[in-house]
SEDRENPA-468174 format. One record per residue (C-alpha): residue number from 1; x, y, z. Coordinates in Angstrom, 3 decimals. Example, Ala and Ser with C-alpha at 12.3 -4.5 7.8 and 13.67 -1.06 7.14 Angstrom:
BEGIN
+------+----------+----------+----------+
! gumi !       c1 !       c2 !       c3 !
+------+----------+----------+----------+
!    1 !   12.300 !   -4.500 !    7.800 !
!    2 !   13.670 !   -1.060 !    7.140 !
+------+----------+----------+----------+
! end
This chain:
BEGIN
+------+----------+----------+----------+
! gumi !       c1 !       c2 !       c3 !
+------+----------+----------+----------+
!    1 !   42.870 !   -5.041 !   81.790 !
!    2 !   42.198 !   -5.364 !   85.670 !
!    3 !   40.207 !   -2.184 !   85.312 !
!    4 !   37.960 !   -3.894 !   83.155 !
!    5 !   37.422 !   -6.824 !   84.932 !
!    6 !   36.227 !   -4.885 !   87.959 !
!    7 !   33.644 !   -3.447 !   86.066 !
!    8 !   29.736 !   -4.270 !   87.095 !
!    9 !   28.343 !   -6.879 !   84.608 !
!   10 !   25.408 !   -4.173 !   83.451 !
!   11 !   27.892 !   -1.863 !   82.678 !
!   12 !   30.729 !   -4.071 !   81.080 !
!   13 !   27.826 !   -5.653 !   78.751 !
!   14 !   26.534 !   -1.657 !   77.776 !
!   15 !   30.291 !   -0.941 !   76.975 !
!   16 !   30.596 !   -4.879 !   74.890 !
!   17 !   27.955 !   -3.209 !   72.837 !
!   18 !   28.810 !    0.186 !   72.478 !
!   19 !   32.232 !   -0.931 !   70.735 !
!   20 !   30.087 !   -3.198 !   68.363 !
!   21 !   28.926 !   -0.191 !   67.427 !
!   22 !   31.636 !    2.301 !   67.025 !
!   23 !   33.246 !   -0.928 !   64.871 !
!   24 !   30.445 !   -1.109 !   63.063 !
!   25 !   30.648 !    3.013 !   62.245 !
!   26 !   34.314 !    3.068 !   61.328 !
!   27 !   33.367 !    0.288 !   59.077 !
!   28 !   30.555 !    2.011 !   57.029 !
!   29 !   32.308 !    5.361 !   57.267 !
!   30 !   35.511 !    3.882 !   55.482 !
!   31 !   33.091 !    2.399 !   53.275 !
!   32 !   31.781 !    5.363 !   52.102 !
!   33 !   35.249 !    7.049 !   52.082 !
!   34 !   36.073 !    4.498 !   49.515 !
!   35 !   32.941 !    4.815 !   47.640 !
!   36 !   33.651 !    8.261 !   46.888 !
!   37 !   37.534 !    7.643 !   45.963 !
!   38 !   36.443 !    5.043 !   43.085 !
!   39 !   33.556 !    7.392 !   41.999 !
!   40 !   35.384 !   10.505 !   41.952 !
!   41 !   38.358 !    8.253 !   40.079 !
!   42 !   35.581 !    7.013 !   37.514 !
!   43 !   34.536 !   10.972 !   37.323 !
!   44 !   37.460 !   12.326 !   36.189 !
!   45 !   38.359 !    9.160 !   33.663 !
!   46 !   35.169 !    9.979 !   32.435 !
!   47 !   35.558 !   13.596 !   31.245 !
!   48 !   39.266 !   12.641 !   30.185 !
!   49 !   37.071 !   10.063 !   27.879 !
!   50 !   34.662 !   12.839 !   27.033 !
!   51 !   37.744 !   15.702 !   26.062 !
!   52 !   39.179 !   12.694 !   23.679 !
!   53 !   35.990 !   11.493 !   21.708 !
!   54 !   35.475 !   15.440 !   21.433 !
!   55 !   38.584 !   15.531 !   20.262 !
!   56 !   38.656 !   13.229 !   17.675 !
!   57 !   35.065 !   14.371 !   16.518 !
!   58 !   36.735 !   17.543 !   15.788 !
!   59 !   39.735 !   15.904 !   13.765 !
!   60 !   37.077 !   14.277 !   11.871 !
!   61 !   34.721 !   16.853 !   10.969 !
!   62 !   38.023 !   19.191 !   10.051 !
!   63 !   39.257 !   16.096 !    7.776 !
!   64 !   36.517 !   15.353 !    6.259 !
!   65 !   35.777 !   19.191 !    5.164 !
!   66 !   39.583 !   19.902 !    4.066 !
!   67 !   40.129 !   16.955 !    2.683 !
!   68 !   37.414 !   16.546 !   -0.334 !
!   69 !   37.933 !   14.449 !   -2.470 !
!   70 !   40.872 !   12.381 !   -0.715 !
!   71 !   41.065 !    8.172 !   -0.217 !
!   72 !   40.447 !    9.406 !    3.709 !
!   73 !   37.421 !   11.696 !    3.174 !
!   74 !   35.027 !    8.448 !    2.949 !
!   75 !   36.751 !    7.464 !    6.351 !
!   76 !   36.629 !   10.352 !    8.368 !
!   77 !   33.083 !   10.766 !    7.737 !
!   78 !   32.228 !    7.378 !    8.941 !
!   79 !   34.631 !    7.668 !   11.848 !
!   80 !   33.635 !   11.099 !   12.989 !
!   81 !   29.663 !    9.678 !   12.663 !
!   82 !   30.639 !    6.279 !   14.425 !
!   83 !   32.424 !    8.753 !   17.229 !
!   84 !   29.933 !   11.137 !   17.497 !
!   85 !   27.395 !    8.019 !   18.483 !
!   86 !   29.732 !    7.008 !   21.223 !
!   87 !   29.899 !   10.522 !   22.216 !
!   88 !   26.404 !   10.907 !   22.468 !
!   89 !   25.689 !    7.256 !   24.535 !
!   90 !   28.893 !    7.817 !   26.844 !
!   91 !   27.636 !   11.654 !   27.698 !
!   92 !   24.193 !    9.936 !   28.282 !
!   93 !   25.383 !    7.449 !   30.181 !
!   94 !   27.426 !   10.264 !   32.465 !
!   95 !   24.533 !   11.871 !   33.030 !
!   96 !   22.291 !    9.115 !   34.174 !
!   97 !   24.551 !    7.888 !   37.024 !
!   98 !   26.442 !   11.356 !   37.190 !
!   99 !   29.292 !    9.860 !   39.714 !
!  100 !   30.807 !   13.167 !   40.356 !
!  101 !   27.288 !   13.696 !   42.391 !
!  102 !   27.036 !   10.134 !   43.634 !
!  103 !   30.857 !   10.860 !   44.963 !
!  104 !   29.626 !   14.173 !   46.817 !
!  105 !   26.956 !   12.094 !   48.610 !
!  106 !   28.672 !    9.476 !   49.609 !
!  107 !   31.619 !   12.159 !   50.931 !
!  108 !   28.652 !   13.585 !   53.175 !
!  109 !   27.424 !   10.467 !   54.137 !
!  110 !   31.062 !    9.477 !   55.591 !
!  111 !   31.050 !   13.031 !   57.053 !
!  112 !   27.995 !   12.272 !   59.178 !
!  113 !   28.876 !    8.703 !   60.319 !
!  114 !   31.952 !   10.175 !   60.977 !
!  115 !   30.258 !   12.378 !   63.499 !
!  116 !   28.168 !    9.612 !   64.765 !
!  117 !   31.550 !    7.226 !   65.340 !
!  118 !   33.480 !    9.955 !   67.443 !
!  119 !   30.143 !   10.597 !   69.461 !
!  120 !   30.282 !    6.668 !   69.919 !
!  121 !   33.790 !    6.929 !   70.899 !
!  122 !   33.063 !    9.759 !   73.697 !
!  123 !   30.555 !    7.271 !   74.617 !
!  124 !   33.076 !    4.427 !   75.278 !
!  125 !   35.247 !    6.738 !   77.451 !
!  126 !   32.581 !    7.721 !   79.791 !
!  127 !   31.174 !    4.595 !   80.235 !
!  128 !   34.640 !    3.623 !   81.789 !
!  129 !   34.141 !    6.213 !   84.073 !
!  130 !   33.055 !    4.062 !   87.224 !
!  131 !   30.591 !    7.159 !   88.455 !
!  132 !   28.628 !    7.772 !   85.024 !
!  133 !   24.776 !    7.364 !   84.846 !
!  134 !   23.793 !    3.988 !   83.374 !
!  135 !   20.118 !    5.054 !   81.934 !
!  136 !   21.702 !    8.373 !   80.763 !
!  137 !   24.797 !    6.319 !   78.999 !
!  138 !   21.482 !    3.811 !   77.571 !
!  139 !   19.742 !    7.427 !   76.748 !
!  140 !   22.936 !    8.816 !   74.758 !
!  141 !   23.269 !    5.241 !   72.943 !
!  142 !   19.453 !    5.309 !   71.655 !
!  143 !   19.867 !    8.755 !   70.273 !
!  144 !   22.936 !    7.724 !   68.483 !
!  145 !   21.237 !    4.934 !   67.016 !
!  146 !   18.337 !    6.940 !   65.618 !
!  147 !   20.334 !    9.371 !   64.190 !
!  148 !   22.650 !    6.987 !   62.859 !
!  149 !   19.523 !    5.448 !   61.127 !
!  150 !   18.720 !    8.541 !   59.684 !
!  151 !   21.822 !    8.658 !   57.973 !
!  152 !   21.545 !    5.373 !   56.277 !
!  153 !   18.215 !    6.148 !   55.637 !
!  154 !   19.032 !    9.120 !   53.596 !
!  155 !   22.596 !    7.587 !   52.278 !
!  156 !   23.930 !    5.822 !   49.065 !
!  157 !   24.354 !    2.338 !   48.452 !
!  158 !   28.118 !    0.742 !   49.083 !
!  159 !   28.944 !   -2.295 !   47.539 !
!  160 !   31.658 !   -5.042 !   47.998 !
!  161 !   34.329 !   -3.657 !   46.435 !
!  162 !   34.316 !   -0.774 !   48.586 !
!  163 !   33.897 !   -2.823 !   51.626 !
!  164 !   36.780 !   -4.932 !   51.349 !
!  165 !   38.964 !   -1.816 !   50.402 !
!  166 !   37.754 !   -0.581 !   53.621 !
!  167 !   38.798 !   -3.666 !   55.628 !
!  168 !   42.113 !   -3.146 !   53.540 !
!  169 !   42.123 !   -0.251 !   55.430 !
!  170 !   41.578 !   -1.018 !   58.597 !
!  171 !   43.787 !   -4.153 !   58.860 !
!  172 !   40.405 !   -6.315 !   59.237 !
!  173 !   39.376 !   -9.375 !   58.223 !
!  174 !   35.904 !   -9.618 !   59.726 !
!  175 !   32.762 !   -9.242 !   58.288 !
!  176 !   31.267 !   -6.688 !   60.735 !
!  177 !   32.520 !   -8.988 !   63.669 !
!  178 !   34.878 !   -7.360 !   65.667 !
!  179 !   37.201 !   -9.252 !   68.576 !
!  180 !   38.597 !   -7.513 !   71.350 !
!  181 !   42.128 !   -7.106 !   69.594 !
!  182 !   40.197 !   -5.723 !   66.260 !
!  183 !   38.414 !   -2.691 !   68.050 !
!  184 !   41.146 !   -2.125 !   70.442 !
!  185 !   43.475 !   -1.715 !   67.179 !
!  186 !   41.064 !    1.130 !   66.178 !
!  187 !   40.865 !    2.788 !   69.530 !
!  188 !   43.183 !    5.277 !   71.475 !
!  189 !   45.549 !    3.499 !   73.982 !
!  190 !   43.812 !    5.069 !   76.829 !
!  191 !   40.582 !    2.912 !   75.963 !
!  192 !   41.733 !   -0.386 !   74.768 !
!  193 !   40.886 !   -3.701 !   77.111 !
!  194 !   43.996 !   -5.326 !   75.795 !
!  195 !   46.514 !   -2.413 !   75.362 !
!  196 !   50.195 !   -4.908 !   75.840 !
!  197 !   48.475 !   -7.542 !   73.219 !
!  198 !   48.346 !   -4.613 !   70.014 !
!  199 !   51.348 !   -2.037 !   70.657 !
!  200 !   53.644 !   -1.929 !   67.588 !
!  201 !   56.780 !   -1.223 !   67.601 !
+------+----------+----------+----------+
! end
């Protein structure tokens, strides 16, 4: 803590914001983490749906062929027809929003703010660093944040389901606020402004 308080205002204020940001990046990248568990979850529920209606297509069709002239034959046929619709809506309705796809881009979006977060985090340790370069620390940030736009540029949309599972997560209950104690509970020990107030045992 004292080290902190003996740091210059210009450079305490570039660090304040710096940590908004890396909050702000383990945020969206456990956002997208999440994104990509519930699609890839929805994925596979959706071909287990797909193997069953196939299934009972088949029973149908094989029913209603070997069993001319039954009570059931009238029933299969107008089951196997009735499935066969569902079949054909659910697989068009798989392929529209294809979320084994969806999943895979929102994995690769994670993996690049992921990238973007640790580069954030190298960031926070050298600004401690008492002899570092103030307009080359304000250089590294304003590359970060262009490529960081890029990615969500270029990303998928999240939505609020994911993002509370994310602040599930991370033990938060901000809404992309973060107090001292909150990003020091997501940073190593060796960079935390508050390190006695957040140990566990």
């Amino acid at each position: 803590m004292a080290q902190h308080s003996q740091i210059e205002p210009e450079r305490y204020a570039l660090e304040s914001q710096i940590r908004e940001c890396y909050g702000r990046c383990a945020y969206t990248h456990k956002t997208h983490e999440k994104m990509a568990e519930r699609l890839h979850s929805r994925h596979k529920a959706g071909k287990w749906a797909n193997i069953i209606l196939s299934s009972l297509i088949t029973g149908g069709a094989v029913s209603a062929i070997f069993d001319k002239g039954s009570t059931w034959e009238g029933y299969a046929i107008y089951a196997t027809v009735v499935l066969s619709v569902l079949s054909l809506i659910f697989n068009a309705y798989l392929k529209d929003l294809d979320p084994g796809a969806l999943a895979q881009r929102h994995r690769e979006a994670g993996s690049d703010i992921w990238n973007v977060r640790e580069a954030y985090l190298s960031l926070i340790a050298d600004i401690t660093a008492q002899n570092s370069d103030l307009q080359a620390l304000r250089q590294r940030r304003d590359n970060l944040q262009a490529a960081l736009h890029k990615i969500y540029h270029a990303a998928p949309h999240t939505d609020g389901k994911a993002y509370g599972k994310a602040q599930d997560a991370l033990k938060n209950n901000e809404d992309l606020t973060f107090s001292e104690h909150e990003i020091d509970a997501m940073l190593p020990n060796s960079l935390r402004r508050t390190p006695q107030s957040i140990d566990r045992p």
